[in-house]
Backbone as JSON Lines, residues from 0, in Angstrom:
{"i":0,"aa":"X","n":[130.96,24.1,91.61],"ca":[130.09,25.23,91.31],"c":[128.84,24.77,90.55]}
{"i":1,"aa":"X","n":[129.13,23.6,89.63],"ca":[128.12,23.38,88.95],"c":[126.78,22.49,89.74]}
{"i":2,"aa":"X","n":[127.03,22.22,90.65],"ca":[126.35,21.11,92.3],"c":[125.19,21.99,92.35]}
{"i":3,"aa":"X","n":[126.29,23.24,92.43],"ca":[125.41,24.23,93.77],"c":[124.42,25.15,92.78]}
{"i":4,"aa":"X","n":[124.59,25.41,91.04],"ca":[123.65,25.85,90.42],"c":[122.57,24.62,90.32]}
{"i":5,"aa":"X","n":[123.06,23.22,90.46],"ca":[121.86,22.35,90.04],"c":[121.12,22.58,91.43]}
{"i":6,"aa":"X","n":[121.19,22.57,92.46],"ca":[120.47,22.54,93.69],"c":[119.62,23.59,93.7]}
{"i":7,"aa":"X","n":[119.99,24.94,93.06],"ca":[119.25,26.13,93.3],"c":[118.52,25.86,92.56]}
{"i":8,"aa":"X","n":[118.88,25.5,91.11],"ca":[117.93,25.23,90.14],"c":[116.48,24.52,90.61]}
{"i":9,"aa":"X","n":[117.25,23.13,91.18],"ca":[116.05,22.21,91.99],"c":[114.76,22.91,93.09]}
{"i":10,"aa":"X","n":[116.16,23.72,93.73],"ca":[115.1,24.4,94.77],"c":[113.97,25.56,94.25]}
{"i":11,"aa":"X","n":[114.16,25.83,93.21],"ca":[113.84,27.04,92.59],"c":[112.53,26.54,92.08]}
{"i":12,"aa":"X","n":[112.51,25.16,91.0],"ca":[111.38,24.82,90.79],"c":[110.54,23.9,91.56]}
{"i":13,"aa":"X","n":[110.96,23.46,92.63],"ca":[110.29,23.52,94.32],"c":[109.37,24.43,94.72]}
{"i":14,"aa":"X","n":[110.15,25.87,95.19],"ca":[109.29,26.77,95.34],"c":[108.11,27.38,94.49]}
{"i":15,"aa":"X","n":[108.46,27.05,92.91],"ca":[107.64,28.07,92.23],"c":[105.87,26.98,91.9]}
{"i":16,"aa":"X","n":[106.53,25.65,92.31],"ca":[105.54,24.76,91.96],"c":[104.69,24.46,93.14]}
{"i":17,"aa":"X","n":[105.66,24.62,94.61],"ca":[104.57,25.19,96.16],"c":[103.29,25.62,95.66]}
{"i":18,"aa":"X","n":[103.36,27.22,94.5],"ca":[102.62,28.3,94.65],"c":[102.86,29.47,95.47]}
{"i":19,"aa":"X","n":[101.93,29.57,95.92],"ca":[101.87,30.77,96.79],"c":[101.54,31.05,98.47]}
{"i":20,"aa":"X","n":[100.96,29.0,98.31],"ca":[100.68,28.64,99.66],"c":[101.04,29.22,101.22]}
{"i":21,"aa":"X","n":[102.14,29.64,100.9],"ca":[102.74,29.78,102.17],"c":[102.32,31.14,102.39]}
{"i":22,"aa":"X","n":[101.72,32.37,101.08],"ca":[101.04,33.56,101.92],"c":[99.4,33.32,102.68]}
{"i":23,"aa":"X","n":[98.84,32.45,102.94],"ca":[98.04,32.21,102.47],"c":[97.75,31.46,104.33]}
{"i":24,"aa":"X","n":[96.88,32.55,104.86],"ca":[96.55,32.5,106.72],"c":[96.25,31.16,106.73]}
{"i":25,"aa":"X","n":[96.08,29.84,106.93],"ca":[95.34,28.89,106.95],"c":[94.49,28.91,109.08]}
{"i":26,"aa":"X","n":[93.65,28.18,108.82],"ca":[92.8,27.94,110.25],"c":[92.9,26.4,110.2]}
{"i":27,"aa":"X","n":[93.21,25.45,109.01],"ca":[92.81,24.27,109.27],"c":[93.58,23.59,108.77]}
{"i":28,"aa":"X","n":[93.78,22.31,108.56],"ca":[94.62,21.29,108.15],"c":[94.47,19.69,108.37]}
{"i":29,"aa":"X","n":[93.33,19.37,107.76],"ca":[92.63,18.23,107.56],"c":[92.72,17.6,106.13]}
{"i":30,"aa":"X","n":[93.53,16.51,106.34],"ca":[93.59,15.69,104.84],"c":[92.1,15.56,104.62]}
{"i":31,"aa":"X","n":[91.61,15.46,103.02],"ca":[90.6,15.23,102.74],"c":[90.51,13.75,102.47]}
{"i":32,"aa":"X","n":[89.11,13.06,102.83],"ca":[89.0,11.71,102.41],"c":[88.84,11.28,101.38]}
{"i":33,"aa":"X","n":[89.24,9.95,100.85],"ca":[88.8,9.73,99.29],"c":[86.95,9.83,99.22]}
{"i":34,"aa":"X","n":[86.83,9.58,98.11],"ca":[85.49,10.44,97.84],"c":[85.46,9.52,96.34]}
{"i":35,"aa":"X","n":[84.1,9.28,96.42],"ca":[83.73,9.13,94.3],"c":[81.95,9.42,94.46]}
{"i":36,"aa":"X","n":[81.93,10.31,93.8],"ca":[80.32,10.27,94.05],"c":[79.49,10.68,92.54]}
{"i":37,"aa":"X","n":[78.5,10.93,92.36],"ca":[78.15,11.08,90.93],"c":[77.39,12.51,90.53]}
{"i":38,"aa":"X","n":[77.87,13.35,89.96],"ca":[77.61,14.77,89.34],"c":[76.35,14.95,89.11]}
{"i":39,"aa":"X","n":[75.89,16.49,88.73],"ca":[74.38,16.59,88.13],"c":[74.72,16.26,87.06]}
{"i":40,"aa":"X","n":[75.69,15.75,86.07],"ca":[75.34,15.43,84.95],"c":[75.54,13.54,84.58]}
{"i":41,"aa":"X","n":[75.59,12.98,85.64],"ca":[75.79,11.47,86.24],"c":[77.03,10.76,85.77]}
{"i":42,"aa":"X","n":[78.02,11.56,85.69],"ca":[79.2,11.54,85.48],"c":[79.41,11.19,87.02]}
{"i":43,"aa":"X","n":[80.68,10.77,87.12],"ca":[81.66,10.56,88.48],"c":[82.36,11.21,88.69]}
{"i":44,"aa":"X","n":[82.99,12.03,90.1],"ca":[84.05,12.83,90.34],"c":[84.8,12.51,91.53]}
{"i":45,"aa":"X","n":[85.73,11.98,91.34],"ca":[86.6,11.4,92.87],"c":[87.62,12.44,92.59]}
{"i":46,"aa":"X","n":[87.59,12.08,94.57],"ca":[89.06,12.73,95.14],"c":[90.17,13.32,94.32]}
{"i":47,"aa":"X","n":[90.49,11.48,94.07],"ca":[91.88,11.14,92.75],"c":[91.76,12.68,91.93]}
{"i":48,"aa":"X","n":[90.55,12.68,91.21],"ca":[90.4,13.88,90.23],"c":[90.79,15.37,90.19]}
{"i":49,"aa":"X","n":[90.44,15.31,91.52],"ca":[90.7,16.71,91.95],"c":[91.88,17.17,92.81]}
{"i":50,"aa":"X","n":[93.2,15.91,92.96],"ca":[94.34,16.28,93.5],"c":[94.97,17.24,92.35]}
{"i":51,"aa":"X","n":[95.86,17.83,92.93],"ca":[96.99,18.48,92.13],"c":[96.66,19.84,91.54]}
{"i":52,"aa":"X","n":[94.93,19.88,92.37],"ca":[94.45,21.35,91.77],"c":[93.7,21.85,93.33]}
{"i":53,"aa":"X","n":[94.06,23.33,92.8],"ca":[92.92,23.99,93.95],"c":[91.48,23.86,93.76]}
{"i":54,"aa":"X","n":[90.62,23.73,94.88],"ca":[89.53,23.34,94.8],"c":[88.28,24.05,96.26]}
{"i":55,"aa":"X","n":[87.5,24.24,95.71],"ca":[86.53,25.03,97.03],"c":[85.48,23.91,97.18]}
{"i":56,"aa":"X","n":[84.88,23.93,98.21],"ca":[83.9,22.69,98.44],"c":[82.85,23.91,99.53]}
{"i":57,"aa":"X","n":[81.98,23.11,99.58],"ca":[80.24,23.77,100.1],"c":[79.66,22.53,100.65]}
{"i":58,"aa":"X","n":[78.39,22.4,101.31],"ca":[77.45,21.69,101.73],"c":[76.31,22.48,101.12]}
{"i":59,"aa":"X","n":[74.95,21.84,100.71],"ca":[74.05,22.21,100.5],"c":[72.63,21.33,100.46]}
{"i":60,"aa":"X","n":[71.5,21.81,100.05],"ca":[70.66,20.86,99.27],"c":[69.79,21.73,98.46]}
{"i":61,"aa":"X","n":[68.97,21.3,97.48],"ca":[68.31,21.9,97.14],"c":[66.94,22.5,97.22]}
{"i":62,"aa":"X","n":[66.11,21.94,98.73],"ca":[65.24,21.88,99.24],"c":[65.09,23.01,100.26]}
{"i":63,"aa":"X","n":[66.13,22.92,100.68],"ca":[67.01,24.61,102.18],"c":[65.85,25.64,101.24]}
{"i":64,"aa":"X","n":[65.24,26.8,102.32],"ca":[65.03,27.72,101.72],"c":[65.5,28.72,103.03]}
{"i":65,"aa":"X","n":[66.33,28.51,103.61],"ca":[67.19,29.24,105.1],"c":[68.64,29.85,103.98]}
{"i":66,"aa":"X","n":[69.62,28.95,103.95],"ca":[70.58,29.42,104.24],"c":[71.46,29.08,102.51]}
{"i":67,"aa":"X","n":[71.09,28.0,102.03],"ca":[71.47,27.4,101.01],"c":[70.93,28.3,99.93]}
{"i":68,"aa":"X","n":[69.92,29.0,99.13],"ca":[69.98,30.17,98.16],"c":[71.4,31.02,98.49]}
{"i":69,"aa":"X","n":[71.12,31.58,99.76],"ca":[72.14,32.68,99.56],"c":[73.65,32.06,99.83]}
{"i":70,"aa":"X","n":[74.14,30.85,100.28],"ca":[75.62,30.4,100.11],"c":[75.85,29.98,98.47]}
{"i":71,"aa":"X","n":[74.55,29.64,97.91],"ca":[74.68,28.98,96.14],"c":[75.0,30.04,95.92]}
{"i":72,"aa":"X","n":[74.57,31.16,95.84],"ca":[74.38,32.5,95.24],"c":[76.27,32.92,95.64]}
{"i":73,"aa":"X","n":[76.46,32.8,96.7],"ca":[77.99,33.51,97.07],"c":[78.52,32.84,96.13]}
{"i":74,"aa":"X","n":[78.98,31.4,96.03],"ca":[79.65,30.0,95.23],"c":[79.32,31.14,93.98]}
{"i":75,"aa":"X","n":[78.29,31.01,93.44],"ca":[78.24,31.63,91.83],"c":[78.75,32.58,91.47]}
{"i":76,"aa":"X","n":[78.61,33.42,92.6],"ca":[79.37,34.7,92.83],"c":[81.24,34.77,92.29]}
{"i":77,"aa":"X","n":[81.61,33.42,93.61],"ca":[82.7,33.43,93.64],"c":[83.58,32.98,92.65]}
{"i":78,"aa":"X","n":[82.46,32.15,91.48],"ca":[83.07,31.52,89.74],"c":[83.17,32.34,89.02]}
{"i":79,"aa":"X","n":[82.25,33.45,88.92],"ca":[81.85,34.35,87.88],"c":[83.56,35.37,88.56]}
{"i":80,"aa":"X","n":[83.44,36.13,89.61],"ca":[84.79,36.59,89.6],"c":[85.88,36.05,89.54]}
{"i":81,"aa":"X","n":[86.37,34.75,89.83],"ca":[87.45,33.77,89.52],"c":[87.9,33.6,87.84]}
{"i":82,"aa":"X","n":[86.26,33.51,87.64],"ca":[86.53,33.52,85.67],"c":[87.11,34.48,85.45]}
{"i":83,"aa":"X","n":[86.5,35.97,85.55],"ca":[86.64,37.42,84.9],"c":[88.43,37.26,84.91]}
{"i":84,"aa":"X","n":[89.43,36.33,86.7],"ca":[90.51,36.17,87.06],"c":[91.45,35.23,86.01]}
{"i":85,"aa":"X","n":[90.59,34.82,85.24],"ca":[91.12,33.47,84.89],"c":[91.69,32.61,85.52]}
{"i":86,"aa":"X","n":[91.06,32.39,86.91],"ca":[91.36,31.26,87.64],"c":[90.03,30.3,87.33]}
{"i":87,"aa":"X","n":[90.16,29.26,87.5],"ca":[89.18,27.81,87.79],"c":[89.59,26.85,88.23]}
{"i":88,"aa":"X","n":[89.43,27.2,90.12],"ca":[89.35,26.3,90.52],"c":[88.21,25.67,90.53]}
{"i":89,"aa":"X","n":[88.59,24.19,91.19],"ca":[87.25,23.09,90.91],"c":[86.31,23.85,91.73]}
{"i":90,"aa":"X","n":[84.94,23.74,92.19],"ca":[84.31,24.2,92.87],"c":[83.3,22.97,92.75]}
{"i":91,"aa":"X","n":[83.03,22.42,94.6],"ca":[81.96,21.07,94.93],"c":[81.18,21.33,95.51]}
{"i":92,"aa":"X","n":[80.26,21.21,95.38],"ca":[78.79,21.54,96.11],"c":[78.26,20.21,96.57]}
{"i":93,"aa":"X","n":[78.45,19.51,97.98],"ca":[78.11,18.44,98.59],"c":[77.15,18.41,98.86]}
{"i":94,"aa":"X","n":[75.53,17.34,98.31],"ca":[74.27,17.37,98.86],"c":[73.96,16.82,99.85]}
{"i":95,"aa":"X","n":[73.44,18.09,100.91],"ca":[73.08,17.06,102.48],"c":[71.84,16.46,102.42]}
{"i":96,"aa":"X","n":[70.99,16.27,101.56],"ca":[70.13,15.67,100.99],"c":[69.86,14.5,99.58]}
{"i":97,"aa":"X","n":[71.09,13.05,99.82],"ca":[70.98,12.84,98.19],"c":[69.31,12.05,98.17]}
{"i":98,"aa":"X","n":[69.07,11.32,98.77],"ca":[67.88,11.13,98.64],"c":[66.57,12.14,97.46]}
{"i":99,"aa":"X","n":[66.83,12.92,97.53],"ca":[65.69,13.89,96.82],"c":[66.66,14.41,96.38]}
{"i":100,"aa":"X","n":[68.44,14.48,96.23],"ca":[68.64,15.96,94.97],"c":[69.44,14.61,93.87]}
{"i":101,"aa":"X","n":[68.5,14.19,93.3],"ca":[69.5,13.35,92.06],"c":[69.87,14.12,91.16]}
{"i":102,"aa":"X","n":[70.82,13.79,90.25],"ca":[71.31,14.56,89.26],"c":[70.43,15.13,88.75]}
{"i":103,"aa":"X","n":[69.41,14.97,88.02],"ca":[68.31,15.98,87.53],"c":[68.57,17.23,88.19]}
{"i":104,"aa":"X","n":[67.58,16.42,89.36],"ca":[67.38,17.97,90.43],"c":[68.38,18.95,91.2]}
{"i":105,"aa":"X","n":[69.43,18.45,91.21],"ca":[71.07,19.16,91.31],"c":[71.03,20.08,89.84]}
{"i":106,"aa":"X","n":[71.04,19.37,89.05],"ca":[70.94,19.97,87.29],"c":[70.34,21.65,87.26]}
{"i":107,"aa":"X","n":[68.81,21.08,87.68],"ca":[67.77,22.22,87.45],"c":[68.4,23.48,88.6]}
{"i":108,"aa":"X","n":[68.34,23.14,89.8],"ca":[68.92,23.81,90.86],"c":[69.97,24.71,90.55]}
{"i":109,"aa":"X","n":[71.27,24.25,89.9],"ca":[72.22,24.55,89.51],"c":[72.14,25.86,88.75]}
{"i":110,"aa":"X","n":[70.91,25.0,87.45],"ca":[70.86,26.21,86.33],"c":[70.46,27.71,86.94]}
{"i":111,"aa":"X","n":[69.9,27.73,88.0],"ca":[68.98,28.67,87.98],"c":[70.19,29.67,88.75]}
{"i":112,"aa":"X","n":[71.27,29.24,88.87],"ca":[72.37,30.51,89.63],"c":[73.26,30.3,88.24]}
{"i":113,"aa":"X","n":[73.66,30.16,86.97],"ca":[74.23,29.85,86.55],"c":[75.69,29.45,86.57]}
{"i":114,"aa":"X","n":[75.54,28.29,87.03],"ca":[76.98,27.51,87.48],"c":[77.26,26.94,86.09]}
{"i":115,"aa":"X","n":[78.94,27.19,86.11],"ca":[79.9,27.2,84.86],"c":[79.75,25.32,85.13]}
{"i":116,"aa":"X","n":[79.31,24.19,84.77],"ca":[79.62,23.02,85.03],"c":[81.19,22.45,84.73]}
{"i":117,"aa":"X","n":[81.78,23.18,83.88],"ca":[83.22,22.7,83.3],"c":[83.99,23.01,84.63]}
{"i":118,"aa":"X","n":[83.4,23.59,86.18],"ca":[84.47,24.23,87.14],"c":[83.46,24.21,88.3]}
{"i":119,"aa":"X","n":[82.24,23.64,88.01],"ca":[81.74,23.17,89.36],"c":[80.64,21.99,89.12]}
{"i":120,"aa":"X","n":[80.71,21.24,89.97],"ca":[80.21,19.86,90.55],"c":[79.53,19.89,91.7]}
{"i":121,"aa":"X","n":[78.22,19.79,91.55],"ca":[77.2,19.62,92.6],"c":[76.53,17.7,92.37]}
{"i":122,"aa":"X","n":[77.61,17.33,93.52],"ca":[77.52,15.88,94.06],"c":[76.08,15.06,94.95]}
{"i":123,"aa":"X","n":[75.91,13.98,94.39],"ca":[75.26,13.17,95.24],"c":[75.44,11.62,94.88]}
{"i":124,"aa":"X","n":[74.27,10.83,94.88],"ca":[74.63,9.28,94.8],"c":[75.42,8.78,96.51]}
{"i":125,"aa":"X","n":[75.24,9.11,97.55],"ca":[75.51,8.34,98.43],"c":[74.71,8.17,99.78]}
{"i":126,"aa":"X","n":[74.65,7.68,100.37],"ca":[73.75,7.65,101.52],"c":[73.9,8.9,102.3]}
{"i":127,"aa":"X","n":[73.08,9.42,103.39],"ca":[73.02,10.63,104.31],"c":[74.21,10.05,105.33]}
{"i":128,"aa":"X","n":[74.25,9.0,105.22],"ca":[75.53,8.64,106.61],"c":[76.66,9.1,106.09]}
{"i":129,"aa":"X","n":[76.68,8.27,104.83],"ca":[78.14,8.83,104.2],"c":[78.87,10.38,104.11]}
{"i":130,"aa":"X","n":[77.81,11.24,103.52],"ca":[78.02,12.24,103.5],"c":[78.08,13.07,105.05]}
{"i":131,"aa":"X","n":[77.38,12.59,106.1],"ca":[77.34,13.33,107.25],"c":[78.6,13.05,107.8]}
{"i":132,"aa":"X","n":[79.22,11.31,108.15],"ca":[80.65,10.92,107.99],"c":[81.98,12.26,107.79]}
{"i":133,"aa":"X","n":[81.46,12.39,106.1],"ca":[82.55,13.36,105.75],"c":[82.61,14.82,106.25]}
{"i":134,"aa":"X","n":[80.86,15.16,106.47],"ca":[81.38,16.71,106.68],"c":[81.7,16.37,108.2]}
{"i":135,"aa":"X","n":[81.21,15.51,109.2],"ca":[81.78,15.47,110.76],"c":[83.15,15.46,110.48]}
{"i":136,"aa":"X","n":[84.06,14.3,110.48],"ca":[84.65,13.55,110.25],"c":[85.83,14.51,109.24]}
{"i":137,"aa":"X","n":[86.0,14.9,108.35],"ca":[87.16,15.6,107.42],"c":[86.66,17.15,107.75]}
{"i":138,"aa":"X","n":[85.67,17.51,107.17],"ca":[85.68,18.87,107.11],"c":[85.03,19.66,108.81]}
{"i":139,"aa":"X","n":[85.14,18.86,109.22],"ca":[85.16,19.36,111.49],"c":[84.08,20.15,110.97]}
{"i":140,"aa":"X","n":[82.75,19.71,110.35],"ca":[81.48,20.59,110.71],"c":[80.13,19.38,111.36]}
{"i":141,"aa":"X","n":[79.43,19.98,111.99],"ca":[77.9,18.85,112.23],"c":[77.28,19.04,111.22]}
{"i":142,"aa":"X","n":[76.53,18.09,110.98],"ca":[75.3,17.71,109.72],"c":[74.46,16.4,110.91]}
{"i":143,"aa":"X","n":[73.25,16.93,110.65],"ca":[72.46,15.9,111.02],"c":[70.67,16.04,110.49]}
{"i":144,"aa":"X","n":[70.43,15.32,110.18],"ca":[68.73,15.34,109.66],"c":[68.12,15.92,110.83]}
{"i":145,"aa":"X","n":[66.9,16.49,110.39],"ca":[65.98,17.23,111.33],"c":[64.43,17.0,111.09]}
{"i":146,"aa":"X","n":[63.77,17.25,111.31],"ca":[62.31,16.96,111.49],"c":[61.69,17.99,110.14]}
{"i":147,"aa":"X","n":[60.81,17.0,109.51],"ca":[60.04,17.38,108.04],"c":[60.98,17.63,106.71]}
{"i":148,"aa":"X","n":[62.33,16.9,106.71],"ca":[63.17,16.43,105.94],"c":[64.37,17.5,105.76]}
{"i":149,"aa":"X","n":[64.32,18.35,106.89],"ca":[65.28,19.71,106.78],"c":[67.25,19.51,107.46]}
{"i":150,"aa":"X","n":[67.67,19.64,106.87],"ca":[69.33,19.34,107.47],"c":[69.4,20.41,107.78]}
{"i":151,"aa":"X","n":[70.74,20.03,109.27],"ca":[71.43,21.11,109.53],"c":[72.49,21.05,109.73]}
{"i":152,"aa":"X","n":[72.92,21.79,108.59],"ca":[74.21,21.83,108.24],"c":[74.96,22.92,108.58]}
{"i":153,"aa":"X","n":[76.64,23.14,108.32],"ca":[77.28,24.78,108.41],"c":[76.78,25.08,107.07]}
{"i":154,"aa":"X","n":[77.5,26.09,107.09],"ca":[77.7,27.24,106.16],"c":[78.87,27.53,105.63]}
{"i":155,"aa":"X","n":[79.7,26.95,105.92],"ca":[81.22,27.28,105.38],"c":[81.74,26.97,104.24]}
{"i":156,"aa":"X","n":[82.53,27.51,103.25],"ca":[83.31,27.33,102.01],"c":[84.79,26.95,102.59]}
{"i":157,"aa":"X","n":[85.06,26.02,102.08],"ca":[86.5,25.32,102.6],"c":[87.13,25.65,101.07]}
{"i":158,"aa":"X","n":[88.15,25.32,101.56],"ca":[89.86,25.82,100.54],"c":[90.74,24.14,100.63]}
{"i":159,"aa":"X","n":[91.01,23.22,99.84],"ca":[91.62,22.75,99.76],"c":[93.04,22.53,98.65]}
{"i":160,"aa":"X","n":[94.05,22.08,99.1],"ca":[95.17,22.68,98.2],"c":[95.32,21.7,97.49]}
{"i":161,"aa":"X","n":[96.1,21.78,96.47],"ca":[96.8,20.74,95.51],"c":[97.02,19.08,95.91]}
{"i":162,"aa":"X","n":[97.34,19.46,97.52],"ca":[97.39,18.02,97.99],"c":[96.8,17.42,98.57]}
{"i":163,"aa":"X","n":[95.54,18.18,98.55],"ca":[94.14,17.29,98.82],"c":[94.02,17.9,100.55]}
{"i":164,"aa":"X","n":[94.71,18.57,100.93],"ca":[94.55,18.88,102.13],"c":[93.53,20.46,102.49]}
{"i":165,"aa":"X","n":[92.28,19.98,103.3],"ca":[91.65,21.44,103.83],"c":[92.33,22.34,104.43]}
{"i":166,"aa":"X","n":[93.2,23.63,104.45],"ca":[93.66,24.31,104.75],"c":[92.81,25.51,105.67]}
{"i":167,"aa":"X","n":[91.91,25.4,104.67],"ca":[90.91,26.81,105.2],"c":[89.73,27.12,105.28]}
{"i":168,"aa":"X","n":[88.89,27.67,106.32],"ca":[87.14,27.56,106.04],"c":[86.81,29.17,106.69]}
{"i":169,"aa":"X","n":[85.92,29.35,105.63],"ca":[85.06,30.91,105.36],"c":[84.04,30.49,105.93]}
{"i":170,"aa":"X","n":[83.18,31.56,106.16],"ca":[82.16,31.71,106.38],"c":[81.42,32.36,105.42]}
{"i":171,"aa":"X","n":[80.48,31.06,104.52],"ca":[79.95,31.35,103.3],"c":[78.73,32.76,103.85]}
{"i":172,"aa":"X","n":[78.04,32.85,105.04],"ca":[77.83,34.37,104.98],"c":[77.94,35.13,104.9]}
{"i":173,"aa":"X","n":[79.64,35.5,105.02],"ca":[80.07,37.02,105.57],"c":[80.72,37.26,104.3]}
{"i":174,"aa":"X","n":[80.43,38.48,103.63],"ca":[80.86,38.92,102.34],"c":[83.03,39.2,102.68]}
{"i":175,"aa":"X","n":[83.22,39.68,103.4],"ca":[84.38,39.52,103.55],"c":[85.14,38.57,103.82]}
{"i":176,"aa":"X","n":[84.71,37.71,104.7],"ca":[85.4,36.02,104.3],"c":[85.54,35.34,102.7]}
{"i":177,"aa":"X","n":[84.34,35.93,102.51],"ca":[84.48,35.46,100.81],"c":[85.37,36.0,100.04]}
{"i":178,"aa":"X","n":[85.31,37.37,99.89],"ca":[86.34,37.84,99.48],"c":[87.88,37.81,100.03]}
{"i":179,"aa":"X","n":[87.88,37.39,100.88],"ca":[89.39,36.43,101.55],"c":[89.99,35.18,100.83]}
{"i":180,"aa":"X","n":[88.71,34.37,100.63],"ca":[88.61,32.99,100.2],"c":[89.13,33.34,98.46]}
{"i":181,"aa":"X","n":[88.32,34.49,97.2],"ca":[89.24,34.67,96.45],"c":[90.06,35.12,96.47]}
{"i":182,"aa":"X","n":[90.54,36.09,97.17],"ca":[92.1,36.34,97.31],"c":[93.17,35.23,97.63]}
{"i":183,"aa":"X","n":[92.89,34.76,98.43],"ca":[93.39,33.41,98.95],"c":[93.67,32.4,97.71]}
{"i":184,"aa":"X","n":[92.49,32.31,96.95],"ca":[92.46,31.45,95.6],"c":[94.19,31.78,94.39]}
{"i":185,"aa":"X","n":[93.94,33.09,94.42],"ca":[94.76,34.03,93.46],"c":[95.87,33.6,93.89]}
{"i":186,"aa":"X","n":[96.15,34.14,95.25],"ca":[97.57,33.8,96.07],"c":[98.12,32.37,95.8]}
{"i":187,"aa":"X","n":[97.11,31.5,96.02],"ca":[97.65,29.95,95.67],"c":[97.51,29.34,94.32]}
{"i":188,"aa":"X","n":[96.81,30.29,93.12],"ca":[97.14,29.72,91.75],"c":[98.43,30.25,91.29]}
């Protein structure tokens, strides 16, 4: 008898340490790649760092005047209600431009939506290959340079879980995907 309370026991803190994952629709399921790249505040943030926690990731630059205001703006959106939640997950903002967004200019960019920095990281320090690599390549979107220094990138907010794996991608336009994406958050903290 005493076997079969240790097993439940085991299984018990199994399930409760899952989360919530399993309510939680997924569309995708792409391990994420290792990663180390350097913050607006020229700090470093790898992969490694961000296992074992939930985490939202973006594409951007700071140059976009199309599509990138209003996905920064959702992202800020989506911290400021996560806080009010007392959730914080990580939140990455990948530059499809590092060439021109160095930490400074990630910095200034940043300030002006007020991003919590203790719970989000707007990345650069690597070449345009590298980064185009990852969003083709892990996160199944195109990125490619365009004529008079403009990228084109998606639009999507991805969901990755505790184990580093992409589970899920919004559509950083549509106000109801977003609000999926925090619910989704809640469900899996």
């Amino acid at each position: 008898m005493g076997r079969i309370k240790l097993i439940f026991y085991f299984f018990l803190v199994f399930l409760v340490s899952c989360g919530n994952e399993a309510d939680i629709e997924t569309n995708m399921s792409e391990p994420m790649s290792d990663f180390q790249f350097t913050t607006q505040d020229k700090d470093t943030l790898s992969f490694e760092e961000l296992k074992g926690d939930w985490w939202i990731a973006n594409f951007m630059y700071t140059s976009c005047e199309a599509v990138c205001p209003i996905t920064t703006e959702r992202m800020a959106d989506i911290q400021k209600t996560l806080d009010k939640e007392g959730l914080h997950p990580h939140l990455v903002s990948f530059s499809v431009d590092p060439e021109n967004d160095t930490p400074n200019v990630l910095k200034e960019y940043a300030s002006q939506y007020d991003a919590n920095f203790d719970s989000w990281s707007f990345l650069t320090g690597y070449e345009f290959e590298t980064i185009q690599d990852l969003s083709q390549e892990t996160f199944k979107a195109n990125l490619a340079k365009g004529a008079v220094g403009l990228r084109s990138h998606g639009v999507n907010f991805y969901l990755i879980n505790p184990k580093g794996v992409i589970v899920k991608k919004y559509n950083g336009m549509n106000k109801e995907e977003l609000e999926m994406l925090v619910s989704d958050v809640k469900k899996g903290m």
